[in-house]
N, C-alpha and C positions, 0 to 999 in steps of 0.2 A: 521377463522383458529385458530384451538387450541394451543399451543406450547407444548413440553415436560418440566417435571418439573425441577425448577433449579437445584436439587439434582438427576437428571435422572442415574447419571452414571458417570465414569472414565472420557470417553470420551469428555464430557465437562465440567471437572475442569481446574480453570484458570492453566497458567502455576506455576506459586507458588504455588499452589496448591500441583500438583503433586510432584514437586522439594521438597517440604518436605518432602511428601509419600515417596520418595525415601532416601532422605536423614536418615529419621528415622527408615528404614529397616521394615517397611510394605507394601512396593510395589518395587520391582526390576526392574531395567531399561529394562531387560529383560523381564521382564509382560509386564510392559508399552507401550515397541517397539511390543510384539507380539499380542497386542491389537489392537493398532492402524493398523499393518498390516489383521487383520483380519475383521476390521469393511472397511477397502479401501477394500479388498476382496469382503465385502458383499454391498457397497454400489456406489463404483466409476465407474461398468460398467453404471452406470447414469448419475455420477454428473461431470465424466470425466477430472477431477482435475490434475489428477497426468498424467505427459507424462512420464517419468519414476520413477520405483520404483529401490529401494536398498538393496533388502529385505538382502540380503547376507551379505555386509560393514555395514550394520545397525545394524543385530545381535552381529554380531563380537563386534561393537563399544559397543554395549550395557551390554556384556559378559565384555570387558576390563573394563567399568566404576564402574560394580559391583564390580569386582574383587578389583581396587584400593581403594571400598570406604570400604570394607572388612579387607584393610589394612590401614586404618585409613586418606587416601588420598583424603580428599574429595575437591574437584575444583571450587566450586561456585554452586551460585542458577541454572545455566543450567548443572550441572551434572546430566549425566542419563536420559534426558528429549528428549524428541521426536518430530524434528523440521519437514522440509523441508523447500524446497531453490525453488526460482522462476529459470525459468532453462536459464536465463542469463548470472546468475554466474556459473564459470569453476568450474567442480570436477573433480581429477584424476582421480576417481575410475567410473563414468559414463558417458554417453554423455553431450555437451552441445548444444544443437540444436538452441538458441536463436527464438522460432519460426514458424523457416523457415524451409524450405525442402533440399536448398543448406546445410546446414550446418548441416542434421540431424544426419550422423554418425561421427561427430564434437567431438574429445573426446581431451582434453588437457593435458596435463604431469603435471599439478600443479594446485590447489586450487585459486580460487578467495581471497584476503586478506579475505574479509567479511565471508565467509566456512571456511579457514582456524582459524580465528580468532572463529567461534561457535565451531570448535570440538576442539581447545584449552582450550576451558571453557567448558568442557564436554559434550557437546551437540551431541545426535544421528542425525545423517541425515537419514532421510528415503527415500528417492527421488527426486524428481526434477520434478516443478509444470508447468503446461501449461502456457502460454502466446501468445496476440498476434503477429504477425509476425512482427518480428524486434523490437519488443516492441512499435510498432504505434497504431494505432485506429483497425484494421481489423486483424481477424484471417487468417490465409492462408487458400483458397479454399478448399484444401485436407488435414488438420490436423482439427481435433474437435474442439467447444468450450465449456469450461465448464459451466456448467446449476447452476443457481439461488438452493441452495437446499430450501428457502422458497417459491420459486414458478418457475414451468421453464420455463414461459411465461414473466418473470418479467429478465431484463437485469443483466447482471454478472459483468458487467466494463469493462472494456478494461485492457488489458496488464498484469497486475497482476492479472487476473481475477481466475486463481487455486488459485492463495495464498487468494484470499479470499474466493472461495469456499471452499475448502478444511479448512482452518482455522475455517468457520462457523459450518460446518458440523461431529465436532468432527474429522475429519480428519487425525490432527498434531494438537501440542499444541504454533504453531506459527509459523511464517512464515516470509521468507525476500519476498519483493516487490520491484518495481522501480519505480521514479515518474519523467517523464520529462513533461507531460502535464496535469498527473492528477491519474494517473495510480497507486497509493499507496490509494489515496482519493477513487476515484468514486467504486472500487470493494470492499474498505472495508466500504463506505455508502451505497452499492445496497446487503452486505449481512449483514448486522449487524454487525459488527467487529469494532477492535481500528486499524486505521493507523496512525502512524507516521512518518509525509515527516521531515528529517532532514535538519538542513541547509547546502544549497554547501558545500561541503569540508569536510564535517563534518566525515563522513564516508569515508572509501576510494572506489574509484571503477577499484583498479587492480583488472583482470581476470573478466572484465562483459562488455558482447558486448552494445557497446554504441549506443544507437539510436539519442541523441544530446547529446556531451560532454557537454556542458557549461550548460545544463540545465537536464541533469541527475543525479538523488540521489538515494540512496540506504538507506531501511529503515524497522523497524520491524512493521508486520503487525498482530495482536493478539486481545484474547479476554477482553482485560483491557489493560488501561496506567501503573497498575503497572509492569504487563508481558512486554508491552512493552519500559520501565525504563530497566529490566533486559536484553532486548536481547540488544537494545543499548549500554547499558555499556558495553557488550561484543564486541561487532562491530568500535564503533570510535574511533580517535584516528589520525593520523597523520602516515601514511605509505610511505617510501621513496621509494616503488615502482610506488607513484601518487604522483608526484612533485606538484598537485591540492591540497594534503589532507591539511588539517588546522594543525597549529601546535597547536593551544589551548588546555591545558590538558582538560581530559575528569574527569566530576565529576560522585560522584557515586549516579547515577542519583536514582537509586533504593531503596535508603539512603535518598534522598530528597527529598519524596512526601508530604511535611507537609508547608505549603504555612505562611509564614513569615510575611504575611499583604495581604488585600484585593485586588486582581488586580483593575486596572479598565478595562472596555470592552468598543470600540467601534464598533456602530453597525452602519453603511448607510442604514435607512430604505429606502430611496430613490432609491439607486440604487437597493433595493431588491424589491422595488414594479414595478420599470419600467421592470424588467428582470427575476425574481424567479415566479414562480406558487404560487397560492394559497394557497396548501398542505405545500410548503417547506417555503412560510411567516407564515402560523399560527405554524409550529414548532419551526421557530427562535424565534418570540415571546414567544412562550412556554417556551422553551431553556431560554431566555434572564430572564424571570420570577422566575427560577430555581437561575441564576446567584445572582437576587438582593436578592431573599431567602436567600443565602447564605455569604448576607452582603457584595456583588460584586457590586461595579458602573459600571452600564451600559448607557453608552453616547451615545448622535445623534453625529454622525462625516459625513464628505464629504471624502472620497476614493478619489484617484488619477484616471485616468481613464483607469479603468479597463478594458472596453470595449475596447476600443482602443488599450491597451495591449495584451488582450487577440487575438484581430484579426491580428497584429502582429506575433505572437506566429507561427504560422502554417508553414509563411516565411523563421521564424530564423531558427526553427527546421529540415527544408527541406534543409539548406544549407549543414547544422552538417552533417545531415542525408546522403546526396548524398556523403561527403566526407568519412564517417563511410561504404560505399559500395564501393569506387571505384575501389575493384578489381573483383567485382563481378556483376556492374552494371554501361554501359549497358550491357556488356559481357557475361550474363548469366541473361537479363530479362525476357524472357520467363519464368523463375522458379519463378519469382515473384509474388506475390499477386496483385490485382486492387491496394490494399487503399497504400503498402508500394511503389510502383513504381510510383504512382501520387505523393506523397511525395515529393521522389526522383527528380521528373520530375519538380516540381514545385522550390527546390533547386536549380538544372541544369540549371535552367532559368532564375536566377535572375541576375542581375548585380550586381559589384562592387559596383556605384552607388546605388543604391537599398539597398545592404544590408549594406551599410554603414548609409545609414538613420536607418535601422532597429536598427544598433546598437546605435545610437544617442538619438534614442525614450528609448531604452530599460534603457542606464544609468540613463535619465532622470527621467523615469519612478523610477528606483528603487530609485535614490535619493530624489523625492516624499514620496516613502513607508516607505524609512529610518526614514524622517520628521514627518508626521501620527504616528509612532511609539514612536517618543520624546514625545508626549506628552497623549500617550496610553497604556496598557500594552499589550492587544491580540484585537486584532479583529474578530469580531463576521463574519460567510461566512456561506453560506451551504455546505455540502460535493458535494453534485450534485444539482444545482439549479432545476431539475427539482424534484418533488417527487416521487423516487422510478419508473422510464421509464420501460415500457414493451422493446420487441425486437422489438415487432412494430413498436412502437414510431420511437426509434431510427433507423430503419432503413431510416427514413430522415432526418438524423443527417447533412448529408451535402449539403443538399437541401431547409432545413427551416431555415431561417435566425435566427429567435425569439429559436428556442429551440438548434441551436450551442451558442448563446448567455449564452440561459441558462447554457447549459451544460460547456461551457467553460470559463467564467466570474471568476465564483470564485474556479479557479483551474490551470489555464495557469499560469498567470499572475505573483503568488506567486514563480512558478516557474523560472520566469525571473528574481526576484527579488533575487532567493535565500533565501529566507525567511523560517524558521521550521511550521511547523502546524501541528496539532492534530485534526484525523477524529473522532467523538465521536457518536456511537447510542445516536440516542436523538427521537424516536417515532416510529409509525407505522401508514401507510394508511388502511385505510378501509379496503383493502383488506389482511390486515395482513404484509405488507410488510415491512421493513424497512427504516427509515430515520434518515440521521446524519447531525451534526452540526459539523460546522470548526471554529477550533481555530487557530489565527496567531498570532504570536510573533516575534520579532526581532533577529537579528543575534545572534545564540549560545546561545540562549535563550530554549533549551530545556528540561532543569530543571524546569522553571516557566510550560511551558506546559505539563510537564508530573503531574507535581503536580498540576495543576488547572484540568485535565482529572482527575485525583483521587479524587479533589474533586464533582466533578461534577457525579462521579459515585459512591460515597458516600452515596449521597444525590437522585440519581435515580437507578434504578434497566433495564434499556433499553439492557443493556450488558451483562444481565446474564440471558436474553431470546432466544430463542435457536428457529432453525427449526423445523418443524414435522419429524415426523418420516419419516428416507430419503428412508425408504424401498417401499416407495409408492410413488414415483415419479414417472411423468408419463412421455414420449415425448411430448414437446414443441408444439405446434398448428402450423400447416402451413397452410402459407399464401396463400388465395387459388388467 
């Protein structure tokens, strides 16, 4: 499979990129916006990304920014620049369907802090990206999923699966995601893209329907760590509308990508040879290779148990989950999907008991991780243990022991812990596909991670390879 060239076009310049272009008065927020409106014209009755567009509030935004920076008002590197929003988070100006179909002409009086906070920093919104239903594993029956634009056959993610299509595809020049089981990670490893899972708190998530509070994040999903330095400095921060948000000031992460001394990296080859494919071990190693290149210690460490975490995970999130519905479920479960009502049902049913163990493992568990970390600075994970999954595949995601393992090993878990991580293109399969390496770091730690992804994409070029031409995509193969 050929790619387009790194220099093919507007369409895929990183976001700093562009923010210059703009800033220096040879590209107008308004080019920019009627650009990107006109390649989602020619390309998303495909790749089916966007559940809503804004084409109207988009202009407008894009018309005021020129205006202000005409009179010498200029607001930061996201002035003029052309996002979109996973459509979890609330916009006044559009629906917010989380989804589902209960909720699709769902429209709210006031911004998500995280929207609010990007069109304070001059950011266009152009619309509002697909997602699974409720933000779990499964798209709802009767709303679309969006297609892989490196291959349609080859898996998109779950949940944030627009924001990373659309993100890969020249689409928008970045995107928010949500990560509560892996959903920032696994769609920006299955399209080539940078995700950054922030740590709990870190972000606020007033105005975004929760699929598990306690292990819900909100985070920028783009074509580079340094793009995604700049959408986070705009986003964190401490919001007294989320009594959750952290109060830690926010550094300027975008300011700090120049790494102070060597990390060291722990890697568990152990736990990656009982549970990762063969595809997604020779890339860690690869990856790891790159690291010591770069004057990085890379160490054998023992993980806490992840597995055991991870299988956890489904439990705690089903509890959240059923309480994040109950005024809609079971009251109106006929409108639900298979995968989010099993959720639900599996929540519904647990005891007191029960989940009180769950939580008992869970603290345990992260005060292990905290520990691993004293004596680490990131650890080494895949984005998705398996390499690069068809739709196939997954479709016995919850019937094959060995490949929910894979899949959810080094992605749940992080999540319980609260921990930051950076999803990193780091190769491709055979078949052209894409493969990322995870970076983990400790609490509030997202400065070291945004600057170890800058370095690492320094020194490889994985990120600045692009899809084919999305003009040729074809329908997906059914399963006969």
């Amino acid at each position: 499979m050929s790619t387009t060239s790194t220099n093919s076009g507007l369409e895929f310049r990183e976001l700093h990129e562009v923010s210059e272009l703009i800033r220096s008065g040879r590209l107008s927020s308004r080019e920019a916006t009627q650009a990107m409106f006109d390649r989602i014209g020619e390309l998303d009755s495909h790749l089916l990304s966007y559940a809503t567009l804004m084409r109207e509030t988009a202009l407008a935004e894009a018309d005021e920014r020129d205006a202000r920076l005409a009179r010498g008002d200029w607001l930061g590197p996201l002035h003029g620049v052309p996002l979109a929003i996973k459509d979890l988070a609330f916009t006044h100006d559009a629906p917010t369907g989380g989804g589902t179909t209960i909720y699709a002409d769902f429209r709210p009086d006031f911004d998500a802090t995280v929207v609010a906070r990007l069109r304070a920093a001059g950011a266009v919104i152009l619309g509002k990206l697909r997602l699974t239903e409720g933000a779990f594993t499964g798209h709802h029956p009767d709303l679309p999923t969006p297609v892989n634009p490196w291959d349609p056959n080859t898996w998109s993610g779950v949940s944030s699966s627009g924001s990373g299509v659309a993100t890969a595809a020249g689409l928008c020049y970045g995107s928010l995601g949500s990560d509560t089981g892996g959903s920032i990670r696994y769609p920006s490893a299955a399209n080539g893209i940078t995700g950054l899972k922030p740590t709990w708190g870190r972000v606020s998530r007033h105005g975004i329907f929760p699929l598990a509070a306690s292990l819900d994040h909100i985070g920028p999903m783009t074509r580079s760590a340094r793009d995604a330095a700049i959408i986070l400095e705009a986003i964190a921060g401490h919001d007294s509308n989320d009594p959750t948000s952290a109060l830690e000031p926010v550094p300027r992460y975008s300011r700090e990508l120049s790494l102070d001394r060597a990390p060291v990296v722990g890697f568990d080859r152990e736990l990656a040879a009982a549970h990762f494919d063969d595809v997604t071990n020779e890339m860690l190693e690869s990856t790891a290779e790159v690291l010591v290149g770069l004057g990085w210690r890379v160490l054998d460490v023992r993980t806490p148990d992840l597995p055991a975490a991870a299988a956890d995970w489904t439990a705690l999130c089903g509890v959240e989950t059923a309480g994040a519905h109950v005024e809609t479920y079971p009251a109106r479960s006929a409108e639900y999907g298979p995968d989010l009502a099993g959720l639900i049902e599996i929540g519904r049913g647990l005891s007191a008991v029960d989940y009180h163990e769950l939580l008992e493992s869970r603290r345990a568990f992260t005060g292990r991780m905290r520990s691993l970390m004293n004596d680490i600075d990131l650890l080494l994970l895949p984005g998705i243990g398996v390499g690069s999954p068809t739709i196939t595949q997954m479709e016995s995601f919850g019937s094959d022991p060995e490949l929910f393992n894979a899949v959810t090993i080094p992605t749940g878990p992080i999540d319980s812990c609260g921990m930051p991580s950076i999803t990193l293109p780091a190769g491709f399969t055979d078949r052209g596909t894409p493969l990322a390496a995870q970076l983990v770091a400790g609490d509030f730690e997202e400065s070291l991670l945004l600057a170890a992804g800058h370095s690492f994409q320094q020194a490889t070029d994985f990120h600045r390879q692009h899809p084919p031409d999305h003009r040729r995509v074809v329908e997906p193969e059914t399963v006969q």
